[in-house]
C-alpha positions in Angstrom: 9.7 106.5 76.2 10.9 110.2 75.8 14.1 110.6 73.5 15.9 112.5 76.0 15.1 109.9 78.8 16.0 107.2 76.1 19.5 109.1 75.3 19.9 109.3 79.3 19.6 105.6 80.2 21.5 104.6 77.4 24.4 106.8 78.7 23.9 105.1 82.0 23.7 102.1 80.7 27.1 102.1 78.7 29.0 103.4 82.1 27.4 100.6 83.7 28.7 98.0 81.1 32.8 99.8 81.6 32.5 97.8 85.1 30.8 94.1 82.9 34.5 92.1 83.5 34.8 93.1 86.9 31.3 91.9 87.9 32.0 88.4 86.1 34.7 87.7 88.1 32.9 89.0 91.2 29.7 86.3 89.9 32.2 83.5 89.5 33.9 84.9 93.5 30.6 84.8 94.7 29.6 81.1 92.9 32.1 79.5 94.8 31.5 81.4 97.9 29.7 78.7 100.6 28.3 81.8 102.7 26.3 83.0 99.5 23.1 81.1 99.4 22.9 77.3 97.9 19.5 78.2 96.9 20.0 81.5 95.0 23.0 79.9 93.3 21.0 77.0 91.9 17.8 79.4 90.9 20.7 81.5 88.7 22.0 77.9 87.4 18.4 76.6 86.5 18.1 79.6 84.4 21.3 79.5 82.9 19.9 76.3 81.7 17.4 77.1 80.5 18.4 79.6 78.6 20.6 77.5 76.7 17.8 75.0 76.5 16.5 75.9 72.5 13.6 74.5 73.7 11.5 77.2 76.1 8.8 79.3 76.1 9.2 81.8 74.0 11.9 79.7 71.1 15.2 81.9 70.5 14.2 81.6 66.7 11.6 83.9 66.8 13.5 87.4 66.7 13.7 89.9 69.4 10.9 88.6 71.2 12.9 84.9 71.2 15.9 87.0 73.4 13.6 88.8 75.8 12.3 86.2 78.3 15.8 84.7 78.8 17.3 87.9 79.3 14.9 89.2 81.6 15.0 85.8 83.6 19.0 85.8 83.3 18.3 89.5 84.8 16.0 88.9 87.8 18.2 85.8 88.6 21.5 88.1 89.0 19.5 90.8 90.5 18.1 87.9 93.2 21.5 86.7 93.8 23.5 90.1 94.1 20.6 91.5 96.3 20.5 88.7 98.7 24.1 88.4 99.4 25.7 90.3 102.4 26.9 93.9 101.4 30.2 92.7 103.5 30.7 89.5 101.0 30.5 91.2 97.8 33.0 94.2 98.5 35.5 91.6 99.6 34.9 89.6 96.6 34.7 93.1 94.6 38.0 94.4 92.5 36.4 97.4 90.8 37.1 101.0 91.3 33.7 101.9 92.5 31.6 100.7 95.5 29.9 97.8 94.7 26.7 97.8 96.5 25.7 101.4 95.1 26.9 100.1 91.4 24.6 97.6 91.9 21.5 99.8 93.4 22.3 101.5 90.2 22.1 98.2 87.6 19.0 96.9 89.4 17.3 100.8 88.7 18.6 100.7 85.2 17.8 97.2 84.5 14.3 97.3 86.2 13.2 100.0 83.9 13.5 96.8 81.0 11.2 94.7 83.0 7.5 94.6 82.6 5.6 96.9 84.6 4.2 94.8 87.8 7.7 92.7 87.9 9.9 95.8 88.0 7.4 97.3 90.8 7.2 93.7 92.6 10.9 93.6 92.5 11.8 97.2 93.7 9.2 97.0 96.6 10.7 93.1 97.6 14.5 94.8 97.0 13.9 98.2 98.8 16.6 101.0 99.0 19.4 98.3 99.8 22.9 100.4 101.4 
């Protein structure tokens, strides 16, 4: 990756993160919402697991590499959930400043760029230009 595109996301990324508590309390909001999907909820718990679990695919003891597969599952579970949930249910569960579905739109695009190649393309053809 170019410097200057490196330098760019990374800005992007940080005035993502300035919005981090507000989207924790809008996961736990939307966790104990019974509209949001049982399914989707329990996909995001079984990797929750499993990223605690020491014992996985990839073991947390090897550096870097140990990290990667549970953040990028942690990812593409909050991306699944977030995605698949009515624009409607997450500004009413939503206290931040911003609108939430286009902060979102714009954590998917930011995040997706950390995925591997065929699952970021997969997942932004499957996720589409939500509004």
């Amino acid at each position: 990756m170019e410097r200057p595109l490196k330098t760019a996301l990374l800005i992007r990324f940080r005035q993502l993160l300035i919005n981090f508590p507000e989207l924790v309390n809008l996961l736990y909001r939307l966790l104990k919402d019974s509209r949001v999907s049982k399914l989707d909820k329990s996909i995001l718990g079984g990797i929750v697991l499993y990223v605690l679990n020491p014992m996985d695919l990839v073991p947390d003891g090897i550096p870097l590499l140990g990290q990667i597969d549970d953040a990028h599952l942690l990812a593409l579970g909050l991306i699944r959930l977030f995605s698949r949930t009515e624009p409607g249910i997450l500004r009413e569960h939503w206290e931040g400043r911003v609108d939430i579905v286009p902060l979102l739109n714009e954590i998917v695009e930011v995040a997706s760029l950390y995925l591997p190649g065929r699952v970021r393309r997969l997942l932004l053809v499957r996720l589409g230009a939500r509004k």
